[in-house]
N, C-alpha and C positions, 0 to 999 in steps of 0.2 A: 205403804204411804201413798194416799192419792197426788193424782197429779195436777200439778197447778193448770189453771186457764187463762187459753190466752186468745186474744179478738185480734185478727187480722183485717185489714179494710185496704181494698187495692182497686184498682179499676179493671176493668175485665181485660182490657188492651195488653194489659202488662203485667197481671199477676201470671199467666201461666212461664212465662221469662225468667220472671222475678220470686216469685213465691214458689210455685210446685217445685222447685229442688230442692227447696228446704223442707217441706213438706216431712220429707222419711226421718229425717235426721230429729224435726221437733216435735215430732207425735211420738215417742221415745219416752219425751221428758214433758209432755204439754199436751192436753187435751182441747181442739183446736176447733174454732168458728171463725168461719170466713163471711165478711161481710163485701160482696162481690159490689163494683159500683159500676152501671151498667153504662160504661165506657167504651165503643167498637168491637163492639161481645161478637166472638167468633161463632161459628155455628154452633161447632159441637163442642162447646164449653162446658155447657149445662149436663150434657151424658157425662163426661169426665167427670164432675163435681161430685154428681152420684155415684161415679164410679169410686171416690175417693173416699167418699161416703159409706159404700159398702163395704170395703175392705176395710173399715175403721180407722183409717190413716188420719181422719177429720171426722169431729162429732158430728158438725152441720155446718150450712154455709144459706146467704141469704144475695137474693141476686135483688138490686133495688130498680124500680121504672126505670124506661130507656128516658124518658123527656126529666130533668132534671131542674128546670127552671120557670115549672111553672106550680100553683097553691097544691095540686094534689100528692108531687113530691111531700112537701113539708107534711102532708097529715102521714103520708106512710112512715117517713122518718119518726115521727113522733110514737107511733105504733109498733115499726120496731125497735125501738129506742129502752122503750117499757118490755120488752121480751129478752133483748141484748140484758139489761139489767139485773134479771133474775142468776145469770149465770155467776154474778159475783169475782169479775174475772180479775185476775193477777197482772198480767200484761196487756198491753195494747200496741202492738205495733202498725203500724201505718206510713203511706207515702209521705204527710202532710200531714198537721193539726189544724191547720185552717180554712179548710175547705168547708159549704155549709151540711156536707150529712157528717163531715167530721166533728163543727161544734156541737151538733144533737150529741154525737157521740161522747163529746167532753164533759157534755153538762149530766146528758141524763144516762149515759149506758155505762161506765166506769166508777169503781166507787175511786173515794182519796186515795188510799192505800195502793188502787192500781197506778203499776209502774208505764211510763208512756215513755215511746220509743218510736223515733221516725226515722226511715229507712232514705235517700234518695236516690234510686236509681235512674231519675230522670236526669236532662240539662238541668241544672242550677238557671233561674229567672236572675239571681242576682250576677250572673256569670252573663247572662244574653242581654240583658238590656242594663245594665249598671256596671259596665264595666271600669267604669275608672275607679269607683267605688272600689271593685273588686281586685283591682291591680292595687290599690291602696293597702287595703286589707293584707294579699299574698306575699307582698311584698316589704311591707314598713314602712311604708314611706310617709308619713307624718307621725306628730308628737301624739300624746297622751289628752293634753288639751283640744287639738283637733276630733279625735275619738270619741270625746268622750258629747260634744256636738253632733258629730253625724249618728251618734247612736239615737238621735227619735228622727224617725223618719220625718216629724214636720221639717225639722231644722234642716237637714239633707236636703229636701225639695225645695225648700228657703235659699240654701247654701249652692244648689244649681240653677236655680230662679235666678238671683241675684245677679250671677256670674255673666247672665245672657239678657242682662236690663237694655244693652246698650242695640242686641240684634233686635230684639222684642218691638222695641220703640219703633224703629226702620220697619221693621212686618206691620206694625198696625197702620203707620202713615199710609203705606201703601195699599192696605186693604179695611179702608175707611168703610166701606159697603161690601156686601155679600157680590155686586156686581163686578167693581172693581177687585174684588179676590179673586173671582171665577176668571177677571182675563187675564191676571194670571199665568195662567195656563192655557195654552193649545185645544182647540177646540175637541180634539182628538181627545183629551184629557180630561175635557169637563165633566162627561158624565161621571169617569170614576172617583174624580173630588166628592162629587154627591153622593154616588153611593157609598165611600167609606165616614164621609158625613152623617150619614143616617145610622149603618152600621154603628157606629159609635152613639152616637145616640140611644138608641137599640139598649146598646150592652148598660148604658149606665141607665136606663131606664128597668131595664133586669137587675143588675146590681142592688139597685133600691128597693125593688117589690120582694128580692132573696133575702137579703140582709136585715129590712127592717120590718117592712108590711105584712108579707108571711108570718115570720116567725112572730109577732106581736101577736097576732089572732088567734094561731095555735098555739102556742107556747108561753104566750106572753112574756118572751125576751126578746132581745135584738142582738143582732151578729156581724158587729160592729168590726173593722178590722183591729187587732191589738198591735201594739209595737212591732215592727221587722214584718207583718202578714203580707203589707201591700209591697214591700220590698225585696222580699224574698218569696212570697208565694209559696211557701216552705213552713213555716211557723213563726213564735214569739219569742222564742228561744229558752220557753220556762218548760221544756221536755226534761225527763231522767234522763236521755240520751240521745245522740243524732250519730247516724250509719252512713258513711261515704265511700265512694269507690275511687274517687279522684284526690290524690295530694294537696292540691292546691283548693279543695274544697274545703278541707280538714283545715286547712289552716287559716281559709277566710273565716270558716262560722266557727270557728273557735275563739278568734279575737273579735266578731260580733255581737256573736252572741255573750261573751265573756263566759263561758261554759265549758270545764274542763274534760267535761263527757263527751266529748267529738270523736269518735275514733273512724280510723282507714282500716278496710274489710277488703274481703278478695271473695268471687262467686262460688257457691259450691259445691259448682260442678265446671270444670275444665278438659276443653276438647283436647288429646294433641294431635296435629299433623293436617292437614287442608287436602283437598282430591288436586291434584296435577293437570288436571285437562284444559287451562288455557282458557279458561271461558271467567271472563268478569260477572259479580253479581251489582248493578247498580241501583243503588238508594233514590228513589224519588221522593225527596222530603223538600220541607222550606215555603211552597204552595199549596199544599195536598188538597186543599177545601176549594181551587179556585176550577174554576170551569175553564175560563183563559186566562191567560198568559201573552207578555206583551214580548214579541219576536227578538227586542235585545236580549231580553233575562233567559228566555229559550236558546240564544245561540250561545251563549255562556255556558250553559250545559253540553251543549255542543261541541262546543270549544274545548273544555276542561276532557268529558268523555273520548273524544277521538285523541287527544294528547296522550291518554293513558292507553288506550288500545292498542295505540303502535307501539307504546314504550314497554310493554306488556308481551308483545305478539300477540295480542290476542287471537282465538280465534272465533269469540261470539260475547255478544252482550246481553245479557239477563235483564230486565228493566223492571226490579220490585215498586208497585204502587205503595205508597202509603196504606193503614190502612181507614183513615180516616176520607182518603179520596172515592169520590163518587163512581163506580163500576164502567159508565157510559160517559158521563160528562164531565171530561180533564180536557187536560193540555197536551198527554201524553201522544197520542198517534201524529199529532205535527211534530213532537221530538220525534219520534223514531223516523218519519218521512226525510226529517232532518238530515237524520243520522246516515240513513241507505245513501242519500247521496253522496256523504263522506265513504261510502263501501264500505259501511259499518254493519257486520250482520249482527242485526238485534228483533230481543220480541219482547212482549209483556209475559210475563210471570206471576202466579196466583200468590196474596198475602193470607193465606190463610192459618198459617203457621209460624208462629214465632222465630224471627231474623236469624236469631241465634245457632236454631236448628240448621235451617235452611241456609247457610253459610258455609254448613261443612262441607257443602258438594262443589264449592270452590277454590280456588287459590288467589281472587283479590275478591276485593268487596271496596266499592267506591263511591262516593255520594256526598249529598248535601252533607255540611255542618249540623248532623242531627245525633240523636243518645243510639241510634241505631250503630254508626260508628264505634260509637266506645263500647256497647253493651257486646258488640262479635268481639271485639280487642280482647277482653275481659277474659269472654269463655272458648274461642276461638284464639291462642295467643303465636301462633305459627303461619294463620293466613293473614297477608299481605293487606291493609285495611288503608284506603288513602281519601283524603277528604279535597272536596272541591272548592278551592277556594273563589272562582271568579264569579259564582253565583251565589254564593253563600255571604260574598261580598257589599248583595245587594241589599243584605236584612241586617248584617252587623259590622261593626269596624271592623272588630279582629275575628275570624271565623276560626284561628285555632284556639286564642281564648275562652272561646264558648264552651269547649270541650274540657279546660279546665288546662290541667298539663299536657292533653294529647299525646301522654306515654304513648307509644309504641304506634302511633296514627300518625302516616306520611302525608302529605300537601302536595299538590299538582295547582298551576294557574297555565294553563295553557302550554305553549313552548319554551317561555320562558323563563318558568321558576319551577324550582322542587324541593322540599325541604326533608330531610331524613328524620325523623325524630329521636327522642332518647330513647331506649327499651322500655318497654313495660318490666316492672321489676315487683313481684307477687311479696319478698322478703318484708318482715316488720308491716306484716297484714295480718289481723286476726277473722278467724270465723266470725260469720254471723252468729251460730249458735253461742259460741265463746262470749260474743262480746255482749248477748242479751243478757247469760250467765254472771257476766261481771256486771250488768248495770242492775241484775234482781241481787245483789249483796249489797250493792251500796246507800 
């Protein structure tokens, strides 16, 4: 009996994390194309890929431009959009459906009959930035009539508009002119109003040439947001099925999406036991794209890091970049000058391999509010994983609701808080294999 096919589509950042363990277990049952998306593509990504390629493990895989936002994207998409197609594939698993190589992917690379399947093992966007939404949702806490409102995103945005008529009005009196906004603020401050000013500008000016102008010329469609896209960043919730690794995800996009194909998965590979030596591996997330950094948000790092050092004994601090941050131009060498005067011995450390890996040669792992946190918890569930709350403070309310339930991920704010958390508990988790199995019968 031949074997069915199946399209994978990941970013390059995070499929070797996320995808390559699964790899042995669905080339068994699946005949396998990867559609690579060219994300903070590590070096030697591309030799593995052929490596995976020769051994057979993968039919083919396809790596797309690094510049993704600007008309020559959309003509490759298109091109291999019409190649993807040929294959006639059964499955489609993916991070998201609404990203734009993804809708090429929906419109032209998948027939009807293929089943679609979205994985997330990133942060939840409805978890980082909607959280009341999201405590809503996890929790019950309104009626059916309320629900059934917040489910189009206008009305929600309506429904938090409204809420905030009364501050709205007080910010505009106030900022009658661009001048009188700008004083505002501290002269120290001005420039970066303008620059995330423009920045903003920027993006919705990209936004509009991806979504409509592009695709129009090539394509002649538009790729428009659908329900739940701008909300969740995630999809429309019309998937065969959605993969989550956190509980309390499972049960937001379950009653969002009204979709009974939500299920909680466990990784499928699991480290046991952490190296003993005393030495922290620390997460630099939350900035990773910024050159500086304004010295309160750095001492907050500061602050939370040397809390955990003494609490630890440690006897060395690991300092992982992002790897989204730029090689030479961060914020990192004034933390660690920081740090040495706290008589913290620390250095930088190379991200060239996935967190996961490079976890096991620890016994904590500590950092921003980032998926880096959960994703060691997951496959690392014996080392000691603790999240920083007084800087991760600076980008969200709740910095352990971002992470969803924060199984088994503890909290430091300095000297004066700690919070233990509940266990990670793997029980009434199925395979990813398992659960693709169960959503190609239904």
């Amino acid at each position: 009996m031949p074997l069915k096919r199946i399209l994978i589509s990941w970013t390059a950042r995070e499929i070797e994390s996320s995808i390559f363990p699964l790899l042995g277990q669905l080339s068994s049952e699946f005949e396998i194309t990867l559609l690579v998306i060219n994300v903070s593509m590590a070096s030697g990504l591309k030799s593995r890929l052929s490596i995976l390629k020769k051994k057979k493990i993968i039919s083919d895989y396809y790596i797309t431009p690094k510049c993704m936002n600007n008309f020559s994207f959309h003509v490759y998409l298109k091109r291999i959009s019409k190649i993807l197609c040929l294959n006639n594939f059964d499955i489609w698993l993916a991070s998201s459906d609404m990203q734009i190589s993804e809708r090429y992917i929906l419109e032209f690379s998948i027939p009807v009959k293929c089943k679609r399947i979205c994985m997330s093992t990133s942060l939840s966007y409805l978890f980082q930035y909607h959280q009341g939404l999201a405590e809503t949702l996890v929790f019950d806490r309104f009626s059916t009539s309320t629900m059934d409102n917040i489910k189009n995103l206008d009305n929600y945005t309506y429904f938090k508009f409204k809420k905030n008529i009364p501050h709205l009005k007080s910010l505009i009196k106030k900022c009658a002119s661009v001048r009188s906004f700008l004083q505002l603020f501290t002269n120290k401050n001005k420039l970066l109003v303008i620059y995330f000013y423009f920045v903003n500008i920027k993006k919705n000016i990209l936004r509009f040439l991806n979504q409509y102008v592009y695709p129009i010329i090539v394509v002649r469609k538009i790729f428009s947001f659908r329900k739940f896209d701008n909300l969740t960043q995630l999809s429309d919730g019309t998937s065969d099925g959605y993969i989550f690794f956190d509980r309390y995800e499972v049960a937001a996009y379950t009653k969002l999406f009204n979709n009974k194909f939500v299920y909680l998965s466990k990784p499928a590979e699991v480290y046991k036991g952490s190296c003993d030596n005393g030495i922290i591996l620390g997460v630099l997330s939350g900035w990773e794209r910024e050159e500086f950094l304004q010295d309160d948000i750095i001492s907050l790092y500061v602050k939370d890091f040397v809390s955990i050092y003494h609490r630890c004994n440690a006897c060395r601090l690991d300092l992982r970049p992002h790897p989204d941050s730029h090689p030479v131009n961060n914020w990192y060498s004034k933390l660690i000058k920081l740090l040495e005067l706290q008589n913290i011995n620390c250095k930088i450390v190379k991200c060239s391999q996935p967190i996961t890996l490079v976890a096991k040669k620890y016994n904590y792992v500590a950092g921003f509010a980032s998926a880096a946190l959960r994703d060691v918890k997951l496959v690392n569930p014996d080392i000691s994983v603790i999240g920083l709350v007084s800087p991760s403070k600076r980008l969200f309310v709740n910095p352990k609701f971002v992470l969803g339930s924060s199984d088994g991920i503890d909290w430091i704010e300095g000297n004066e808080y700690y919070f233990n958390s509940k266990p990670l508990d793997f029980n009434n988790r199925d395979s990813v294999i398992d659960i693709i199995n169960a959503i190609m019968k239904n």
